[in-house]
C-alpha positions as CSV (number, residue, x, y, z in Angstrom):
1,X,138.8,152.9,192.5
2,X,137.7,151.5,196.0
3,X,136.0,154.6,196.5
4,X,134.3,154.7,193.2
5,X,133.2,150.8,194.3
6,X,132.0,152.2,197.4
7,X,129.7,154.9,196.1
8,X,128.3,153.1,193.3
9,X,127.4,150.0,196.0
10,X,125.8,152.7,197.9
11,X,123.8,153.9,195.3
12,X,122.6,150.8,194.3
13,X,121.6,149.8,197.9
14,X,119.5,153.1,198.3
15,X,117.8,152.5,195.2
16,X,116.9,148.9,196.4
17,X,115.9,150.4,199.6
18,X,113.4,153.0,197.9
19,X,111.8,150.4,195.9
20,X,110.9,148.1,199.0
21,X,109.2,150.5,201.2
22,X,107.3,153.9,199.5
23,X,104.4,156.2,201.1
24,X,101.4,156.3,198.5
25,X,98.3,158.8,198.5
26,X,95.8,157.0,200.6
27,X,92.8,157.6,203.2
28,X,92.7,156.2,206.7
29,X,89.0,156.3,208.4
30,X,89.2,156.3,212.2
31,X,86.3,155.0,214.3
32,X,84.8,158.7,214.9
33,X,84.8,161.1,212.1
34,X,85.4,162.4,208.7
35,X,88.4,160.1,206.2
36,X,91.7,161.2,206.6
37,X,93.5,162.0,203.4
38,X,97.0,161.3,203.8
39,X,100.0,158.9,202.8
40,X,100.1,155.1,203.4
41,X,103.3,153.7,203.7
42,X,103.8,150.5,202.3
43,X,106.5,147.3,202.0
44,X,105.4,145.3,198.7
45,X,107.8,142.8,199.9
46,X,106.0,142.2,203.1
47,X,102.2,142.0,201.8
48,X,101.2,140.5,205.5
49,X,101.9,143.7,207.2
50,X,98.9,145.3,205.7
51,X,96.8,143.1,207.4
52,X,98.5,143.3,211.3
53,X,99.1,147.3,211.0
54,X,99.4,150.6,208.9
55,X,101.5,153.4,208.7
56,X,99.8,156.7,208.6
57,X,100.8,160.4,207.3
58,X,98.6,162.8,207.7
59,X,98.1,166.1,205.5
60,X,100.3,167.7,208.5
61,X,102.7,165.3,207.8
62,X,102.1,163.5,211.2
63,X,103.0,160.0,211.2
64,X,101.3,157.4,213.3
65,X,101.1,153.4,213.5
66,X,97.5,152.1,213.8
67,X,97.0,148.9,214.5
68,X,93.1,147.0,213.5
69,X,90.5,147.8,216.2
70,X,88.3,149.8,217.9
71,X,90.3,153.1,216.7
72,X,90.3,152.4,212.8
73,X,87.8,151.0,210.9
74,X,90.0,150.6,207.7
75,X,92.3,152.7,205.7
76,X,93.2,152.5,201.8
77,X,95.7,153.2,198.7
78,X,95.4,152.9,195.1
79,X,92.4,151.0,194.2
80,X,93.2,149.1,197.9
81,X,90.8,148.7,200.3
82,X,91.4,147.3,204.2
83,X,88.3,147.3,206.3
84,X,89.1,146.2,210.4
85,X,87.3,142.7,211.3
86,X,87.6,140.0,213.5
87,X,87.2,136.7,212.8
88,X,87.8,133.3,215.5
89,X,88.7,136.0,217.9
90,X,91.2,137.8,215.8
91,X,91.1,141.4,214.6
92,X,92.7,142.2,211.5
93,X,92.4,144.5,208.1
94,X,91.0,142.5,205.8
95,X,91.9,143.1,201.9
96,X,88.2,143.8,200.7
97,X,88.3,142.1,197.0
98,X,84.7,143.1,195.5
99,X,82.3,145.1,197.1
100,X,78.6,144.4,196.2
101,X,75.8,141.6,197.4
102,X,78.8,139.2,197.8
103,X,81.3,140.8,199.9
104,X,84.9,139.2,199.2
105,X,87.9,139.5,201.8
106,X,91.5,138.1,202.0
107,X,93.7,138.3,205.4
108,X,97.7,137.4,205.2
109,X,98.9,135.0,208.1
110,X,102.3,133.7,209.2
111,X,103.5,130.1,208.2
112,X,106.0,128.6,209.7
113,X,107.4,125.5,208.8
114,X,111.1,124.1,209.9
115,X,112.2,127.2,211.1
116,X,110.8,128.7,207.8
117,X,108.1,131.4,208.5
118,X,106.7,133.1,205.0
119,X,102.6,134.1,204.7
120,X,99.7,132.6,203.2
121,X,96.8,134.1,203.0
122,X,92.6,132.7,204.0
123,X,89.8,134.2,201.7
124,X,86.3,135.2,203.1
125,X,82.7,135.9,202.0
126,X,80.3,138.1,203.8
127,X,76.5,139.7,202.4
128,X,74.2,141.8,204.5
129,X,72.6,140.0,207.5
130,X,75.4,138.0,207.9
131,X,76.8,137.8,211.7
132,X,80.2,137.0,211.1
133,X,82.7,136.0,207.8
134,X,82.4,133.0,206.5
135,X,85.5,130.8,205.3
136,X,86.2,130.4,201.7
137,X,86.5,126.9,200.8
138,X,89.6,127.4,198.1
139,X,89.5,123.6,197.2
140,X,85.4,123.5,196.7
141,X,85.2,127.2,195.7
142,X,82.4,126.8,192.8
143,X,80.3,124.6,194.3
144,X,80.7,127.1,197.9
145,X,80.0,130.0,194.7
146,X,76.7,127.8,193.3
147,X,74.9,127.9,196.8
148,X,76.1,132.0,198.0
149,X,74.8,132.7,194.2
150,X,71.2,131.2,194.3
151,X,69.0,132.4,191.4
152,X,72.7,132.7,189.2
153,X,75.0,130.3,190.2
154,X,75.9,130.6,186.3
155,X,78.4,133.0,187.6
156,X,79.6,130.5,189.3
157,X,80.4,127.8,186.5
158,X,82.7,130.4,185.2
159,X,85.3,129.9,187.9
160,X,88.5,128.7,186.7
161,X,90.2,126.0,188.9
162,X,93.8,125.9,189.3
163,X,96.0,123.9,191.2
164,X,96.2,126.5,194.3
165,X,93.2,128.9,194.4
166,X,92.4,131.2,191.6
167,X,92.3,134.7,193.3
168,X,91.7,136.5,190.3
169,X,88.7,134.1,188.9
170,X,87.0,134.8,192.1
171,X,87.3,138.1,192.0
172,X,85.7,137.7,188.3
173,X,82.4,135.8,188.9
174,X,81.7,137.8,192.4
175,X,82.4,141.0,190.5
176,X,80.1,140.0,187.4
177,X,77.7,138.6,189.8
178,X,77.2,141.8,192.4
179,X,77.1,143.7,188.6
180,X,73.8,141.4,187.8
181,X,72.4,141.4,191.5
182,X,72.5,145.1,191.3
183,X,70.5,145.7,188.1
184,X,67.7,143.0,189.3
């Protein structure tokens, strides 16, 4: 019986470990050259790690850490996108949200409070001619969304405030506004 314990424990713990951590078809595109087709593996558990670092297998099945800077200008999974910036002196792999006129980024961080540490995450805009990313103000988001979306800022009124910042609303009017910037 205590073996029959043991083994179905063991089981049970592999198939937890499995879950946590998986490789998934991705691309990796290095500072000089063609994109990399490859794995990416990822911890769903720990979303912050995509933004500090990225585990890369290649088609040879040659595994390497990268880390954001000069040597990798973002990688990918899914429908996933990191791209390597620096903001306030920091470089990280940004989550690139919409692509388009209004460029839309998240970055995870560390938290720590009373011995506590867990992640949040900062949100970002950026459009061409831009010199550096510009802070997404989650508590004054719409208005923030009225002025970036001159000549529209209807978009904007369709932003649904919640109590902590509505990701998925933002993602919404940017999306529906690049969508109207690009057929004008």
């Amino acid at each position: 019986m205590k073996h029959l314990l043991f083994a179905f424990t063991l089981s049970i713990s592999a198939l937890f470990a499995k879950s946590q951590i998986t490789f998934l078809k991705g691309y990796l595109i290095p500072d000089k050259g063609d994109t990399l087709k490859g794995e990416v593996k990822i911890n769903p558990k720990k979303e912050q790690d995509n933004s500090n670092k990225i585990f890369f297998k290649d088609a040879t099945g040659v595994q390497k850490n990268y880390k954001p800077g000069a040597k990798v200008k973002g990688y990918g999974y899914d429908n996933n996108h990191y791209v390597t910036l620096t903001h306030d002196g920091e470089t990280k792999f940004y989550k690139r949200l919409c692509n388009g006129n209004i460029l839309f980024y998240k970055v995870a961080f560390e938290v720590t409070n009373m011995n506590e540490t867990s992640f949040d995450f900062d949100y970002f805009l950026f459009r061409e001619g831009d010199k550096k990313l510009t802070t997404a103000k989650q508590n004054k988001f719409k208005k923030q969304m009225q002025e970036w979306m001159s000549g529209a800022a209807d978009f904007a009124s369709d932003f649904v405030e919640e109590k902590n910042f509505n990701e998925k609303s933002a993602i919404e009017i940017i999306t529906k506004y690049n969508e109207w910037k690009k057929n004008n």
